[in-house]
VEXNU-632190 format. One record per atom (N, C-alpha, C): atom name; residue number from 1; x, y, z. Coordinates in steps of 0.2 Angstrom, whole numbers. Layout:
CA, NUM, X, Y, Z
...
***
This chain:
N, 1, 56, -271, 158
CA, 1, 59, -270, 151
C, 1, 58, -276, 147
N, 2, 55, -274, 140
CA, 2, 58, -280, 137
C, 2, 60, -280, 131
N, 3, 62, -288, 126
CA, 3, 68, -287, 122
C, 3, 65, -282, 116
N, 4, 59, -281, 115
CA, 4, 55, -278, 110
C, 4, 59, -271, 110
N, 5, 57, -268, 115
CA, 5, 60, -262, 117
C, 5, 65, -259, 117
N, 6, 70, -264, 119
CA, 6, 77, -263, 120
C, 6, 80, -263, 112
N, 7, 78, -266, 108
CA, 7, 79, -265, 102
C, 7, 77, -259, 101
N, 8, 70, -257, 101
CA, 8, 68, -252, 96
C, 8, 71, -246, 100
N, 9, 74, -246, 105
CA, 9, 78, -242, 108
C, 9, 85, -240, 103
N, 10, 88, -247, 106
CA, 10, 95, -245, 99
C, 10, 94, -244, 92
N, 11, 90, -245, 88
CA, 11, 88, -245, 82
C, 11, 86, -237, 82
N, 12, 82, -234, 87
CA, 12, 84, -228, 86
C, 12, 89, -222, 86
N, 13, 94, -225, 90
CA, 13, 102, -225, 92
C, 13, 105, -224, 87
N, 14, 104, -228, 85
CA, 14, 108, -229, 76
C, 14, 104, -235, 72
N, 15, 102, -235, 67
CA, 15, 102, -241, 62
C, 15, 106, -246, 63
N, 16, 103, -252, 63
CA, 16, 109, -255, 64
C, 16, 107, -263, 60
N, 17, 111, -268, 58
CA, 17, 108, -275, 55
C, 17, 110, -277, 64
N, 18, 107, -284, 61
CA, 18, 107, -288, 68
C, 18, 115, -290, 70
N, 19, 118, -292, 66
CA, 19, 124, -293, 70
C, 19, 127, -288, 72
N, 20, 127, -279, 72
CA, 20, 128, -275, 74
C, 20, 124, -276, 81
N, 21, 117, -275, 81
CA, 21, 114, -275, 88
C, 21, 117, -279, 90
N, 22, 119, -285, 90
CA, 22, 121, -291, 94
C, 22, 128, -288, 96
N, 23, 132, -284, 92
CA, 23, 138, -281, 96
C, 23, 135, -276, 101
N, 24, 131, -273, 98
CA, 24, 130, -266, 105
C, 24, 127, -268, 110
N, 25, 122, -276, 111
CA, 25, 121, -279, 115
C, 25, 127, -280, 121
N, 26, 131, -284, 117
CA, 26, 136, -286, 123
C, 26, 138, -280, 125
N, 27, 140, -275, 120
CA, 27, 143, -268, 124
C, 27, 143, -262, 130
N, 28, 135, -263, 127
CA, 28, 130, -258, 131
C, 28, 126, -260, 135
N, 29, 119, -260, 130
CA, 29, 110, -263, 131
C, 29, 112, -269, 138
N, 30, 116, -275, 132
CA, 30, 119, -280, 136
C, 30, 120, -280, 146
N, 31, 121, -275, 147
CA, 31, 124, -274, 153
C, 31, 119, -275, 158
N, 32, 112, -271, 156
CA, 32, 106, -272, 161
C, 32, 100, -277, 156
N, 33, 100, -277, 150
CA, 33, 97, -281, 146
C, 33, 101, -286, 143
N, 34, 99, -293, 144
CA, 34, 105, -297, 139
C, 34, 100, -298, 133
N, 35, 102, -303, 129
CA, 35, 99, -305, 121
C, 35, 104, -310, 119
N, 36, 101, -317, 118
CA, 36, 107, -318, 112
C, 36, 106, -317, 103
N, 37, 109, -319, 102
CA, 37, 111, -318, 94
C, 37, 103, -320, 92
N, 38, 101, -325, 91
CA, 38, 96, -330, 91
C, 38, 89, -326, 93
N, 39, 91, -321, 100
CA, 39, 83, -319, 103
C, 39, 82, -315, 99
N, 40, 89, -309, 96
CA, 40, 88, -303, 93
C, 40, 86, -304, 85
N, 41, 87, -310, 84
CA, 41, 84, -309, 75
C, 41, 78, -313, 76
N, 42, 76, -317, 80
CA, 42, 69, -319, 79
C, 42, 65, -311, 84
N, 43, 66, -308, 88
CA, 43, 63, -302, 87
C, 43, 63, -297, 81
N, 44, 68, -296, 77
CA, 44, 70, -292, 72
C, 44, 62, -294, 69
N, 45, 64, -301, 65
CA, 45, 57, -302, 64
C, 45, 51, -299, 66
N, 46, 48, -302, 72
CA, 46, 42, -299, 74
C, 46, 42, -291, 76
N, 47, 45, -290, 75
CA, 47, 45, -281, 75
C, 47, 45, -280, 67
N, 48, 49, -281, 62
CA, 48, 47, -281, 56
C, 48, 39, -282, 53
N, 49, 38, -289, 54
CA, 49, 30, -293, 54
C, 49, 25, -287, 57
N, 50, 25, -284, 62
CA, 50, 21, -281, 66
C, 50, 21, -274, 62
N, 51, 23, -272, 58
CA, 51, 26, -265, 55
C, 51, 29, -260, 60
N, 52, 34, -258, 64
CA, 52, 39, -256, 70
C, 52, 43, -254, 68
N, 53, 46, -260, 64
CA, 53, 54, -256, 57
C, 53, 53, -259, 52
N, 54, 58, -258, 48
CA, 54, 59, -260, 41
C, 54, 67, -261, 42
N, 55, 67, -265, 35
CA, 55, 75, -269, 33
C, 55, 74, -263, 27
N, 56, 79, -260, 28
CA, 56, 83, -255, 23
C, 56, 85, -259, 16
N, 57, 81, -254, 9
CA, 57, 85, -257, 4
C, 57, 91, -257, 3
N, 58, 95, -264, 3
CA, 58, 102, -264, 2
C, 58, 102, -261, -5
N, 59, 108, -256, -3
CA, 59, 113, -252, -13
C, 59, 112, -258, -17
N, 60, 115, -266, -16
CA, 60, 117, -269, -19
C, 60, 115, -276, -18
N, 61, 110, -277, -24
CA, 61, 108, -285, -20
C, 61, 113, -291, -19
N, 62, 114, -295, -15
CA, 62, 117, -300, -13
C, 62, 114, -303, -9
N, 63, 118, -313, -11
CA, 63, 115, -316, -8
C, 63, 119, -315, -1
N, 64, 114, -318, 8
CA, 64, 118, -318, 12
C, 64, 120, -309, 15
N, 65, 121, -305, 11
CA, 65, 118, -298, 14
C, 65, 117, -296, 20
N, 66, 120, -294, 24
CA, 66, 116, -293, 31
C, 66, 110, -287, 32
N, 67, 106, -287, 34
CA, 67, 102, -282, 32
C, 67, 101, -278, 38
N, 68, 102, -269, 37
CA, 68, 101, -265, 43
C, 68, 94, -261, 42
N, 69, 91, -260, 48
CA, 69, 86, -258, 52
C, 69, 83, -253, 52
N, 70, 78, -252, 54
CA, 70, 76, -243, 54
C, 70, 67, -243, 57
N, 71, 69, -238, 63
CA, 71, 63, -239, 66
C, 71, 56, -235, 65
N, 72, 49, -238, 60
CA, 72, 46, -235, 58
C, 72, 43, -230, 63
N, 73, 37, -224, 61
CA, 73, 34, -223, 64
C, 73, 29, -226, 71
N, 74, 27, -231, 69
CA, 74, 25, -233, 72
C, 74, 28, -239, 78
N, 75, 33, -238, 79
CA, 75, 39, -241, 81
C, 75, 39, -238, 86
N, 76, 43, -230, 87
CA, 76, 42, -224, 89
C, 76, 39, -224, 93
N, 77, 31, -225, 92
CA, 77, 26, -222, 95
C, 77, 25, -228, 102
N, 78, 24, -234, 98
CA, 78, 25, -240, 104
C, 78, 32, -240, 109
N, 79, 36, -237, 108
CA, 79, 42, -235, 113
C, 79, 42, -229, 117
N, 80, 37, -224, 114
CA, 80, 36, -221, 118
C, 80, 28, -222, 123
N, 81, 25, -226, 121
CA, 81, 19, -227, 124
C, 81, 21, -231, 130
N, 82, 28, -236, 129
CA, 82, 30, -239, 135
C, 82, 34, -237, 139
N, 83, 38, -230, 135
CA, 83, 42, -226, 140
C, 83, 37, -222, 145
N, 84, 32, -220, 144
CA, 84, 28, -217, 147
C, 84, 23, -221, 152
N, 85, 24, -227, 150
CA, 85, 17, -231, 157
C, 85, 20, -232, 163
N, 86, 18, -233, 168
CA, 86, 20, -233, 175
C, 86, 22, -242, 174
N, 87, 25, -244, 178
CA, 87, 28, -250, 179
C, 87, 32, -251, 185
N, 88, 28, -257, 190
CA, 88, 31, -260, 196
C, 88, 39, -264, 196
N, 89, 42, -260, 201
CA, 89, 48, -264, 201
C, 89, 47, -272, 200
N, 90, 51, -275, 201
CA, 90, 51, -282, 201
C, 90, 53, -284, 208
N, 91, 51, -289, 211
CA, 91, 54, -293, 216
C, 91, 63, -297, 215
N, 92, 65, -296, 218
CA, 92, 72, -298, 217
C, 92, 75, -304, 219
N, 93, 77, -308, 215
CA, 93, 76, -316, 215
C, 93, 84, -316, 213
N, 94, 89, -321, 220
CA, 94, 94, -320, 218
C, 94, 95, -328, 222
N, 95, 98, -331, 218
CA, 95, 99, -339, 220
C, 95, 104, -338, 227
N, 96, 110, -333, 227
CA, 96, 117, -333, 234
C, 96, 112, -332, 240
N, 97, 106, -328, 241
CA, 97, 101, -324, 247
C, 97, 99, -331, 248
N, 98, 96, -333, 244
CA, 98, 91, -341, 246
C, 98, 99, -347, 246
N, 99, 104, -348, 245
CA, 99, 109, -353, 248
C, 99, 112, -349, 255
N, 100, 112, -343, 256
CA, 100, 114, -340, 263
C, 100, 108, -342, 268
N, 101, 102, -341, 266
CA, 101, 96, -344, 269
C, 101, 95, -351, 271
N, 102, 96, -355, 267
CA, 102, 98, -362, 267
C, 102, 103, -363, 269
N, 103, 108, -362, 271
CA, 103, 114, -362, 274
C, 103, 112, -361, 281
N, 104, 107, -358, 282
CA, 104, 105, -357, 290
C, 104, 106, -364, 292
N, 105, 102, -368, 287
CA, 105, 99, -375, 291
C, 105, 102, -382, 290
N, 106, 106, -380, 284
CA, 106, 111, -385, 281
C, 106, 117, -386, 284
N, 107, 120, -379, 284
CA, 107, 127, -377, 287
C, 107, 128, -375, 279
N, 108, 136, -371, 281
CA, 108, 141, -368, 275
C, 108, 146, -371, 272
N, 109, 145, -375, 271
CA, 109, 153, -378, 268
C, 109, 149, -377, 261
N, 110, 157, -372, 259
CA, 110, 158, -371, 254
C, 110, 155, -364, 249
N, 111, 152, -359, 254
CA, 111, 149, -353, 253
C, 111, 151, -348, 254
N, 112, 159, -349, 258
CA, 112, 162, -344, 260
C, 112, 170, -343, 253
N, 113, 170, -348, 250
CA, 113, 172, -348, 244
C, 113, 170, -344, 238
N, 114, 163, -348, 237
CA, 114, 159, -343, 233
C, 114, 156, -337, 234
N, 115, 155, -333, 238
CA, 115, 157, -326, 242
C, 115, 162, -323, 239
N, 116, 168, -324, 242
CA, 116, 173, -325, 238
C, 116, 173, -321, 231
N, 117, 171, -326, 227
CA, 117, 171, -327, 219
C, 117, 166, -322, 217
N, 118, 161, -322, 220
CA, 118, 156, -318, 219
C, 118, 159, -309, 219
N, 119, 161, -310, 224
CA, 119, 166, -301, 228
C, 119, 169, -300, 223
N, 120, 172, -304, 219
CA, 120, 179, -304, 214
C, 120, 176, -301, 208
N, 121, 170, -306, 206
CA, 121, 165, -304, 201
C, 121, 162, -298, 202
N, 122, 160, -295, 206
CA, 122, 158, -289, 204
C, 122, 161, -282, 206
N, 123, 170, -285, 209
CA, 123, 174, -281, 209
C, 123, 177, -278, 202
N, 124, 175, -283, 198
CA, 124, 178, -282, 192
C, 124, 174, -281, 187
N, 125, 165, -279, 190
CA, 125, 163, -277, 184
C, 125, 162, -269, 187
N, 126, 161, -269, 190
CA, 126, 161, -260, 196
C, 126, 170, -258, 191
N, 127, 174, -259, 191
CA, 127, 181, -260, 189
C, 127, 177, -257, 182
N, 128, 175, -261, 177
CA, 128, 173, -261, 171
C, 128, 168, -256, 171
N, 129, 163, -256, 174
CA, 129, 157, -246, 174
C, 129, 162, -242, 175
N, 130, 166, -242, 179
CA, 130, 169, -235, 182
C, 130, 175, -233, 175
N, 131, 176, -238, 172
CA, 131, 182, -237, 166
C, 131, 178, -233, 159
N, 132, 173, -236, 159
CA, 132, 166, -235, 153
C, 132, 164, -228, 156
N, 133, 164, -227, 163
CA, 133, 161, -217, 165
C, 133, 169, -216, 165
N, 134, 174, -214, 165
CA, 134, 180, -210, 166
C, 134, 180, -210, 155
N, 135, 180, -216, 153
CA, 135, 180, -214, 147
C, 135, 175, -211, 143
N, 136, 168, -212, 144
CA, 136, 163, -210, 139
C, 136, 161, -204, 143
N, 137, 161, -202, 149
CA, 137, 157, -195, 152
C, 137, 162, -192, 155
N, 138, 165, -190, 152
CA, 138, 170, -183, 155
C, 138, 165, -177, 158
N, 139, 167, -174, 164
CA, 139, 166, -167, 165
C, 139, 163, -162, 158
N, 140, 156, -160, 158
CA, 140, 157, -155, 154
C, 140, 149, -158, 148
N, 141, 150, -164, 148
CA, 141, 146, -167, 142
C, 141, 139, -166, 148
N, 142, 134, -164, 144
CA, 142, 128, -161, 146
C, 142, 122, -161, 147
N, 143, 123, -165, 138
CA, 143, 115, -163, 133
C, 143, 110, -170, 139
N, 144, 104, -171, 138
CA, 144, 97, -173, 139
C, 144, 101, -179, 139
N, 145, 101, -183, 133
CA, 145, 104, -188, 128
C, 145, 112, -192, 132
N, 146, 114, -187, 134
CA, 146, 119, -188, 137
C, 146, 119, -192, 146
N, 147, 113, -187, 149
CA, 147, 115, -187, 156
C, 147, 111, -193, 157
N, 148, 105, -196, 152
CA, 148, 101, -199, 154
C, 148, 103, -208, 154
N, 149, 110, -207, 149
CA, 149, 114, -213, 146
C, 149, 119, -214, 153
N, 150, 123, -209, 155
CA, 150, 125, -209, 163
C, 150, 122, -212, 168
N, 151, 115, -210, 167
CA, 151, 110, -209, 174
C, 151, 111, -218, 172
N, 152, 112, -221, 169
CA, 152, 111, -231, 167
C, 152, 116, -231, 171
N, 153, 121, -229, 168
CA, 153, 126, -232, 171
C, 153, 128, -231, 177
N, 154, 126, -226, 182
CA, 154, 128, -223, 186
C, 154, 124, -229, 190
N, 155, 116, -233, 188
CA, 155, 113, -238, 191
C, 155, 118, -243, 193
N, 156, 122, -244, 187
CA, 156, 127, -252, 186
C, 156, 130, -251, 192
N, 157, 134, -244, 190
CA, 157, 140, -240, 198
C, 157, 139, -243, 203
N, 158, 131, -239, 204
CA, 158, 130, -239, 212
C, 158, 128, -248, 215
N, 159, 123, -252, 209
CA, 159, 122, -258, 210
C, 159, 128, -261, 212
N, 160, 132, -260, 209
CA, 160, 140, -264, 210
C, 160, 143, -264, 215
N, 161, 142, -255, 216
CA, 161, 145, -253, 224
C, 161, 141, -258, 231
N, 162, 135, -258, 229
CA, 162, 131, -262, 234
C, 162, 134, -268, 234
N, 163, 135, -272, 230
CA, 163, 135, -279, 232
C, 163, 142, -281, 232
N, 164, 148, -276, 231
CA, 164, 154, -276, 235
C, 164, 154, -274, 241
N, 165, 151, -271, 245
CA, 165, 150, -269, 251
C, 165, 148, -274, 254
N, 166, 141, -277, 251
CA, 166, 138, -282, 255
C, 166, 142, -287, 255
N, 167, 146, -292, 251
CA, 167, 148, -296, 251
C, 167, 154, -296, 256
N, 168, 160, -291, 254
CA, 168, 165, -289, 262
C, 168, 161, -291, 268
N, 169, 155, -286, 268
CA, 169, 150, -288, 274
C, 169, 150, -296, 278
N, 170, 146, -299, 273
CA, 170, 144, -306, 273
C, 170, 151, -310, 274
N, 171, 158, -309, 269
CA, 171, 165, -314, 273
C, 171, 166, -312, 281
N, 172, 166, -305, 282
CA, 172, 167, -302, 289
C, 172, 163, -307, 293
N, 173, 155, -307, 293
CA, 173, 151, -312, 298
C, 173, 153, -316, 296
N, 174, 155, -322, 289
CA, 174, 158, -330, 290
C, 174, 164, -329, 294
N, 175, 167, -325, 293
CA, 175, 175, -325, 299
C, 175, 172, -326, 305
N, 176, 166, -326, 308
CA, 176, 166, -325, 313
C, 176, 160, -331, 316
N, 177, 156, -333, 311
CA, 177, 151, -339, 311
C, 177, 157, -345, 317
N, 178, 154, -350, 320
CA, 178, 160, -356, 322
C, 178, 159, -360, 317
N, 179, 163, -364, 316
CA, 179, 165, -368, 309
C, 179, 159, -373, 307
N, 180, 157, -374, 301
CA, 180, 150, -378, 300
C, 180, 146, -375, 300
N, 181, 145, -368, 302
CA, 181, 138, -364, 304
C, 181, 133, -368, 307
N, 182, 127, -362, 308
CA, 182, 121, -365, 313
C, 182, 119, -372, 313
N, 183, 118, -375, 305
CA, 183, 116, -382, 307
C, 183, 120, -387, 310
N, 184, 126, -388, 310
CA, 184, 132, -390, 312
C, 184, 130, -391, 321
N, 185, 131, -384, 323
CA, 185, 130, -381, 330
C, 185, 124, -388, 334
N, 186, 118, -389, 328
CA, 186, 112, -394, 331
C, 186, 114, -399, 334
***
């Protein structure tokens, strides 16, 4: 995915100026796509440039204005042209895999902490999915539009679910490693 798209994604969602998207960043989008403030108005730009949206004429001219969004036709059509192409997953690059692996040969001091920390971090963001589906998808809501905003989050859910499980997993073996881990052991 990229940051092109994920805007022209919310801007079809609603209208919106850029400090609104930078709020539904953190709220939403944010959760699988980040942005900062900075990324999303020099993109605003190059999507404006490129003709994709337009800046809505403000009612009222004022200096400092913020100015909201609107995704042209041919916006549109480049969001759907990239909803519909095929696209390889990505290889999954995660620094704590490669320090457990380095751990082999180094030893553990100090990983069975961060584990720890880690477990807690995504105790609490599974904690935070689970509170966003009990509030926003009640029983009963249905539409396309709905299930397909679900089917995202239901990804965070289950991603979350995964890497509390695995993390439990991974303290259970350091409990059980002898003190130092293997390079210790040499």
């Amino acid at each position: 995915m990229s940051l092109p798209h994920a805007i022209l994604t919310a801007l079809l969602e609603k209208k919106s100026s850029g400090l609104e998207l930078t709020r539904r960043f953190d709220r939403s989008i944010g959760y699988f796509w980040s942005a900062t403030h900075q990324q999303i108005y020099r993109e605003l730009g190059r999507l404006e440039a490129d003709g994709l949206i337009r800046a809505l004429p403000s009612e009222q001219p004022a200096r400092g204005q913020k100015k909201s969004y609107e995704v042209l036709p041919a916006g549109r059509a480049e969001l759907a042209r990239w909803t519909s192409a095929s696209q390889d997953p990505k290889p999954h690059r995660d620094a704590l895999l490669l320090r457990l692996r380095a751990a082999a040969v180094v030893g553990t001091a100090g990983l069975e902490a961060d584990l720890r920390r880690h477990l807690e971090l995504h105790e609490r963001q599974l904690a935070e999915y689970e509170e966003i589906e009990e509030r926003d998808f009640p029983p009963g809501r249905d539409g396309a539009e709905v299930r397909l905003r679900h089917l995202v989050l239901r990804a965070g859910i289950d991603l979350e679910t995964f890497w509390t499980q695995w993390l439990r997993r991974a303290l259970a073996d350091f409990a059980e490693l002898p003190d130092g881990g293997p390079a210790e052991q040499a």
